[in-house]
C-alpha positions, 0 to 999 in steps of 0.5 A: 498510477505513479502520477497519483503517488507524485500528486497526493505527495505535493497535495497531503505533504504531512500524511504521504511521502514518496520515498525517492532518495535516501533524503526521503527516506531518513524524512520518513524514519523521523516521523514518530507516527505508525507508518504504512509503507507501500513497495510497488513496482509500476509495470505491475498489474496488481499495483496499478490496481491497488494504487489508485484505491490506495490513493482514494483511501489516503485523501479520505483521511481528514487527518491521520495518527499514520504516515503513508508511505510508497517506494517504487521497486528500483529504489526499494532494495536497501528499504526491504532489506533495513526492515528485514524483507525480501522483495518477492512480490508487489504491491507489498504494504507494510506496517512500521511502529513508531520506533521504526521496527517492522510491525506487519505485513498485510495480506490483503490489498484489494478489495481495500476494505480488506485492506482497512480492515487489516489496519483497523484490527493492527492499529486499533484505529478508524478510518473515514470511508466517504466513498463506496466502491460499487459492484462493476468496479470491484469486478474490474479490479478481479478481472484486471489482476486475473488477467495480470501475470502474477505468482500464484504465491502472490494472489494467495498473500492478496486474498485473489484465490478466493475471488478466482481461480489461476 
């Protein structure tokens, strides 16, 4: 999961950042796009989820008027906190403005379309969707946060509780 994050970093470097250090972080504060800012913690089970369908949506983008980016939670206490938030549960993406204020957060991660959808409706833009998720790889996905040890208040802010029931 973070091996993918690393990766699409080296490959897409003008369309993600892994945020690592304070270096990376001003990099991303310079950029003057929309930006979308994944907190994440890596033993979490919704994140290992939500990442690898994260990572297909980012390589899908041909070109983007946003910059995606991720922080892993033992480096995201003063980013949460610069942009007024609490890291109270993950994945947490977030929308930022081009002046770097704090625009949205989403509700859903997973399925990604909602997610899109959610972007969409915030940014106004499209997205190029050249893969489709089948039926048995969404079951996957619910079964795998179902079977994860997450708060109730974080499958609410996901959409979960409308797929099953804690």
């Amino acid at each position: 999961m973070v091996d993918s994050l690393q990766i699409l970093s080296q490959n897409r470097p003008n369309d993600f950042i892994s945020i690592q250090s304070y270096q990376d972080f001003v990099k991303f504060l310079k950029d003057e796009r929309k930006k979308v800012l994944l907190f994440y913690w890596k033993e979490c089970g919704p994140c290992k989820a939500f990442i690898p369908e994260y990572v297909r949506f980012i390589e899908d983008q041909k070109s983007s008027d946003i910059l995606f980016a991720a922080v892993e939670s033992q480096n995201d206490r003063f980013i949460q906190s610069y942009f007024g938030l609490t890291p109270d549960y993950y994945p947490k993406p977030v929308l930022i403005d081009e002046k770097n204020k704090l625009k949205h957060t989403f509700r859903y991660t997973l399925p990604i379309e909602k997610f899109k959808d959610e972007l969409k409706e915030q940014t106004g833009l499209t997205f190029s969707s050249k893969r489709t998720g089948g039926g048995k790889k969404k079951e996957k996905v619910h079964s795998f946060v179902k079977s994860s040890n997450c708060k109730l208040d974080f499958c609410k802010i996901h959409g979960s509780k409308r797929v099953f029931k804690l």
